[in-house]
C-alpha positions in Angstrom: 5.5 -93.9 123.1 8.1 -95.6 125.9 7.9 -99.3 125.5 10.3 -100.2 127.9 11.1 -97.7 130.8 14.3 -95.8 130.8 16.8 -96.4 134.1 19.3 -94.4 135.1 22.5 -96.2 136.8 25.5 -93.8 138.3 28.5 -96.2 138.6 28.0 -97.4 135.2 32.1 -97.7 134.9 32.4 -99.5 138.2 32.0 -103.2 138.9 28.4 -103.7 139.6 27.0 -100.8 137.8 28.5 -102.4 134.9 27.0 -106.2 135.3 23.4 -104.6 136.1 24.0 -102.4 132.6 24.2 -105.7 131.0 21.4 -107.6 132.1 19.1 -104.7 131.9 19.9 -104.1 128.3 19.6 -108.0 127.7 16.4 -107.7 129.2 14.9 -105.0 126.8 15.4 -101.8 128.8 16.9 -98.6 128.0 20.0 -97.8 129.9 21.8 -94.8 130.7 25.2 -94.6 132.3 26.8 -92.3 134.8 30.1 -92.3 135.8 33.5 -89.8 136.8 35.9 -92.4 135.7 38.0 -91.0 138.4 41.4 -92.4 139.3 40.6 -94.2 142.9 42.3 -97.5 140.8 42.6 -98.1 136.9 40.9 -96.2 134.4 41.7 -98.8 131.9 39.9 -101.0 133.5 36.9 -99.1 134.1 36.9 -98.1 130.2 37.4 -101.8 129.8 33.9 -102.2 131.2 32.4 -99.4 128.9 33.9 -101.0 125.7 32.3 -104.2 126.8 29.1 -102.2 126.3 30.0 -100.5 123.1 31.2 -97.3 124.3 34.2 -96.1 123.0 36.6 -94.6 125.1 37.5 -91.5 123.2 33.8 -90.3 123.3 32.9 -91.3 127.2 36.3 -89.9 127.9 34.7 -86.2 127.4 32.7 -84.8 130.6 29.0 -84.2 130.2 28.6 -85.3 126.5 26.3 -88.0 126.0 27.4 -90.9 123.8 25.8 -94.0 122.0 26.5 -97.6 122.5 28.3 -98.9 119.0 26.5 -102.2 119.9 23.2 -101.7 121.2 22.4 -98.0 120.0 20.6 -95.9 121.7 19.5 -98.9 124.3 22.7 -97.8 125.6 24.0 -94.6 126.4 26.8 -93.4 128.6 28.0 -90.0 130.3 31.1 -88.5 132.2 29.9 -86.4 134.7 30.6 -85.9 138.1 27.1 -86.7 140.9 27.7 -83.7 142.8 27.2 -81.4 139.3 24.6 -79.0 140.5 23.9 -77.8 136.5 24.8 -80.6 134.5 22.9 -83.5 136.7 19.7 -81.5 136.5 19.7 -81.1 133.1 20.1 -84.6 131.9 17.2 -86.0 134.3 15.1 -83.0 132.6 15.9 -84.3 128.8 16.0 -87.6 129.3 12.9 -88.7 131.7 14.2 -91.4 133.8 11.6 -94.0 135.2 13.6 -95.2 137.7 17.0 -95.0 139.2 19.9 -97.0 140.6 22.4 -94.7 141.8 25.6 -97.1 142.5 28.1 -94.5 142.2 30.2 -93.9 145.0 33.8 -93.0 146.6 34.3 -96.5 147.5 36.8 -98.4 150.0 36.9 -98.2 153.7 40.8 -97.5 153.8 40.7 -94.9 151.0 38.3 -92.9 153.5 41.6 -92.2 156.0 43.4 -90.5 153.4 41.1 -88.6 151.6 37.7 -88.1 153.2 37.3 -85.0 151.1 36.3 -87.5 148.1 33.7 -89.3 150.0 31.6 -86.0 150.9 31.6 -84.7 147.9 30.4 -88.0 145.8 28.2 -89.8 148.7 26.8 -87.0 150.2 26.6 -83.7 148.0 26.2 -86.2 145.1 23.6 -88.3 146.6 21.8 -85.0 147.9 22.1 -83.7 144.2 20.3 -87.7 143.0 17.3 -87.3 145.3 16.8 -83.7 144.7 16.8 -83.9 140.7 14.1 -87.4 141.7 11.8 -85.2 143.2 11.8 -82.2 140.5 11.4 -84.9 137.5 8.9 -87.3 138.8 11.0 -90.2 139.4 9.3 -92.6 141.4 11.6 -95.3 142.6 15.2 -95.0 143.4 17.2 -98.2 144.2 20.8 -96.9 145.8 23.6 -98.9 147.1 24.9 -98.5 150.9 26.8 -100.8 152.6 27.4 -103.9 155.0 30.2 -101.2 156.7 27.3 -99.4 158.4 26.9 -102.3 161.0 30.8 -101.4 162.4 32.0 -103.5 164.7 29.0 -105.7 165.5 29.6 -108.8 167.6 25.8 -110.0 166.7 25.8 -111.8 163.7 24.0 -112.1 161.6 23.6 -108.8 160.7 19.8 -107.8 160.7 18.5 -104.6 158.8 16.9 -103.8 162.4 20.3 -103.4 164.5 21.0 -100.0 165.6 23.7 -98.4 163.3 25.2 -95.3 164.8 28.2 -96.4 165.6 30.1 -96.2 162.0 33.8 -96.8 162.0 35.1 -95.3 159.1 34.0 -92.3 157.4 32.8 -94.2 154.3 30.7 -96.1 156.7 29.3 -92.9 157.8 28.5 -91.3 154.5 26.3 -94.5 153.4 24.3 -94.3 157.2 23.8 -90.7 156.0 22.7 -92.1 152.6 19.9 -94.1 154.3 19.0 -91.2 156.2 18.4 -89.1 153.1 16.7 -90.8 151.7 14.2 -92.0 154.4 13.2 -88.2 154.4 13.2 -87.6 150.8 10.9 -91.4 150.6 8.7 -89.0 154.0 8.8 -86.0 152.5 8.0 -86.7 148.3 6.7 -89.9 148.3 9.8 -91.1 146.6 10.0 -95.0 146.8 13.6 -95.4 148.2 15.1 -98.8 148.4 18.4 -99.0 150.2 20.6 -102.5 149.6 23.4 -103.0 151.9 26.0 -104.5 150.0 28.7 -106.8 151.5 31.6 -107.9 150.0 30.8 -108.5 146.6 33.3 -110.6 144.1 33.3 -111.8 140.1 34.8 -111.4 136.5 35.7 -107.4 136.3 35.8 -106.9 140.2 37.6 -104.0 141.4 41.7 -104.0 141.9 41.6 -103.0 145.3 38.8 -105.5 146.6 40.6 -109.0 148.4 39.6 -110.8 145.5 41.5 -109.2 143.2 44.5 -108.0 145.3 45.2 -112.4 146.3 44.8 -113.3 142.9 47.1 -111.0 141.6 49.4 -111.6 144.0 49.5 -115.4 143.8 49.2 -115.4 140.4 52.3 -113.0 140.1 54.6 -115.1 142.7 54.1 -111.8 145.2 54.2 -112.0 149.1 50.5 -112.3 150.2 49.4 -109.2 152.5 47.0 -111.1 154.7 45.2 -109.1 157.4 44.4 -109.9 161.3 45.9 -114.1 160.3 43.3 -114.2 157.5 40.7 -114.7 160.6 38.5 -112.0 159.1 34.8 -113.9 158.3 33.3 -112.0 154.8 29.9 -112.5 153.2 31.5 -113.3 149.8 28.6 -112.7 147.3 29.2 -113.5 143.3 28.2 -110.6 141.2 25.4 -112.3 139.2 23.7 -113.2 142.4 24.2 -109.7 143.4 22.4 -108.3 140.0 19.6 -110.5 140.5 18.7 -109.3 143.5 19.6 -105.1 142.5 17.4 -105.7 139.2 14.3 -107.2 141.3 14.1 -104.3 143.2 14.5 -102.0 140.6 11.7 -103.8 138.3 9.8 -105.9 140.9 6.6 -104.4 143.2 7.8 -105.6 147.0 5.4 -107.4 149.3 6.2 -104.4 151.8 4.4 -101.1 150.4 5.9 -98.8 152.4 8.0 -95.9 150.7 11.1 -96.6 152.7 12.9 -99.7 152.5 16.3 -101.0 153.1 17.7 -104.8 152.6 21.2 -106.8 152.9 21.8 -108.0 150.1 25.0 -110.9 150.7 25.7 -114.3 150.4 24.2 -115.1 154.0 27.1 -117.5 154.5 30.4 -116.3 156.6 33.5 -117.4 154.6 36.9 -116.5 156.4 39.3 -115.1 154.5 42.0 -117.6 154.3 39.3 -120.4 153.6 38.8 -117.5 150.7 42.7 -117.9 149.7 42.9 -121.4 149.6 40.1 -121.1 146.8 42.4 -119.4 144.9 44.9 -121.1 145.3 43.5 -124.7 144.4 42.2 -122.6 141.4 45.9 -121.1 140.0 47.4 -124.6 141.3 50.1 -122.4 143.4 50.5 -122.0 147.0 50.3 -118.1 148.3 53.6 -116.6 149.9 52.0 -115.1 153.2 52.4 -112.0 155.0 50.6 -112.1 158.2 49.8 -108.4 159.2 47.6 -107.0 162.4 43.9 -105.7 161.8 44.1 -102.5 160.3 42.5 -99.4 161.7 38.2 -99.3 160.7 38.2 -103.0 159.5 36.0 -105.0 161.1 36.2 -108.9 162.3 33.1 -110.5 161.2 30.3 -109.6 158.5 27.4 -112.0 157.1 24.4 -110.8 156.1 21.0 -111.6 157.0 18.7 -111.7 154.0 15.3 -112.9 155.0 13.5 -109.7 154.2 15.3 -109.4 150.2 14.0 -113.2 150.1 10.7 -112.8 151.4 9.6 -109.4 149.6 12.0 -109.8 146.1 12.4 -113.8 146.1 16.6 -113.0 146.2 18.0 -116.2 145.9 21.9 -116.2 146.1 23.3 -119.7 144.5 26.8 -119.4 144.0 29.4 -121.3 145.7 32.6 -120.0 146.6 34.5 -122.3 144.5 32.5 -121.7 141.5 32.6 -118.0 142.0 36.4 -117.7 142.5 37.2 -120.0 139.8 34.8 -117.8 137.3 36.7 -114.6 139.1 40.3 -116.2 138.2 39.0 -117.4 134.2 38.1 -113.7 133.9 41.4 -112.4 135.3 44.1 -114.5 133.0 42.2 -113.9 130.1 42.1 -110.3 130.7 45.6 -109.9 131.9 46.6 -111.7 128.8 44.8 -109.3 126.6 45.6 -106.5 128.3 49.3 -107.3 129.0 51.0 -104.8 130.3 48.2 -103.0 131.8 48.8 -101.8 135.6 45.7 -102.5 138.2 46.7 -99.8 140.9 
């Protein structure tokens, strides 16, 4: 008999889905990983984040063969599979009995999205649609899912409220995580599946991804590189640290909400607008070296402003983001030359 209940979390290779692996093993639970490991930026890296949990790489680097954690045993298991497999998916949520699931895989980046929307139907939609379908056929009762602080578009109304209409996307990732929400509110209607939506904004920390700003400033300053620095570094960001982030993903996930209803969907974010060369100068006071700057116009499906209003998350999960930016970038850049300096060599694109 199940002590502790069994989660499911796609993305287990990516940024968050690696720090919520963490803390839910730390915390007793039984964790099983999901991830493609494709290429959208360094595989090394991302098998980086597995070893960190005990999974080799030569055994998570086979598709749809389940492997153990060397470290935590079976508390811990991770497999290669793509979302959108219509055979393989099934079949693990069949042997395995999930309680509950956080699906955080996704074709990520806004930019990405221009050159190859392709990707982003096949992981956020078909995949997502192949998630909810295997919840309702294996009597999974709560799915937490990650959408995104990109449906709001081009809002001038700040602070973003989970209220505001959102039709109006602006990129096609933007659109794919609307549709997300969509899904699942008639999935949550139709099943009595427990859906809770989080609306990510821009999240930052120790093993962030290479092509988030975090990341893609400290390299560059830290490597004596021209700074690419979009619309005069006027952009305003919700920079939220990854452990405040995980706090609030794993409260939902374990946590009964005030709010009963079936459907629910959150911000989760900082709640305080940082601009982006406020952001730089962090870093820079950090590495003790002024940025070389390249001052480039807005580009195409960015937006100007995002900050997140997270009343609801506080009032029905007790989220309670602490982090200040200086603390958070300075944990960020610690992470980064230590890992650069183990890894030397290694490339980030």
């Amino acid at each position: 008999m199940k002590t502790k209940k069994t989660i499911l979390v796609t993305g287990a290779a990516g940024f968050i889905g690696f720090h919520l692996a963490k803390v839910l093993i730390k915390q007793g639970y039984t964790v099983v990983g999901l991830d493609n490991i494709n290429a959208y930026y360094d595989v090394h890296l991302k098998f980086a984040r597995l070893n960190e949990l005990g999974i080799d790489r030569a055994e998570a680097e086979v598709f749809n063969a389940l492997c153990s954690s060397r470290s935590h045993g079976l508390q811990m298991q991770f497999i290669r599979m793509n979302l959108e497999d219509r055979t393989a998916l099934p079949k693990l949520f069949k042997e395995l009995k999930f309680d509950m699931v956080c699906n955080l895989a996704a074709q990520a980046g806004v930019r990405y999205s221009l050159e190859n929307p392709e990707a982003y139907i096949d992981s956020n939609i078909n995949g997502f649609l192949n998630i909810l379908e295997c919840c309702r056929h294996h009597n999974v009762n709560r799915l937490v899912y990650a959408s995104s602080s990109s449906v709001y578009g081009n809002s001038g109304t700040v602070p973003f409220q989970e209220s505001a209409n959102v039709d109006k996307p602006i990129s096609l990732y933007a659109a794919t995580k609307k549709s997300n929400e969509l899904m699942a509110h008639s999935y949550a209607h139709l099943y009595g599946i427990e859906t809770i939506g989080l609306r990510f904004f821009t999240v930052y920390g120790p093993w962030g991804r290479p092509d988030m700003a975090m990341f893609l400033f400290t390299d560059a300053i830290n490597n004596n590189r021209p700074l690419k620095v979009f619309n005069k570094g006027k952009h305003s960001r919700d920079f939220t640290y990854i452990d405040d982030i995980v706090s609030g993903v794993v409260n939902t996930l374990l946590a009964d909400a005030k709010d009963s209803a079936l459907y629910k969907l959150y911000n989760i974010g900082n709640s305080v607008p940082v601009e982006l060369m406020d952001f730089i100068q962090a870093i820079e006071s950090k590495l003790g070296v002024e940025a070389q700057k390249q001052m480039l116009p807005m580009q195409p499906g960015d937006v100007n402003q995002i900050w997140a209003d997270v009343r609801a998350l506080q009032k029905d999960y007790n989220y309670r983001p602490n982090t200040s930016v200086e603390d958070g970038v300075a944990a960020f850049v610690d992470w980064y030359q230590s890992y650069y300096k183990t890894n030397e060599g290694v490339q980030i694109n």
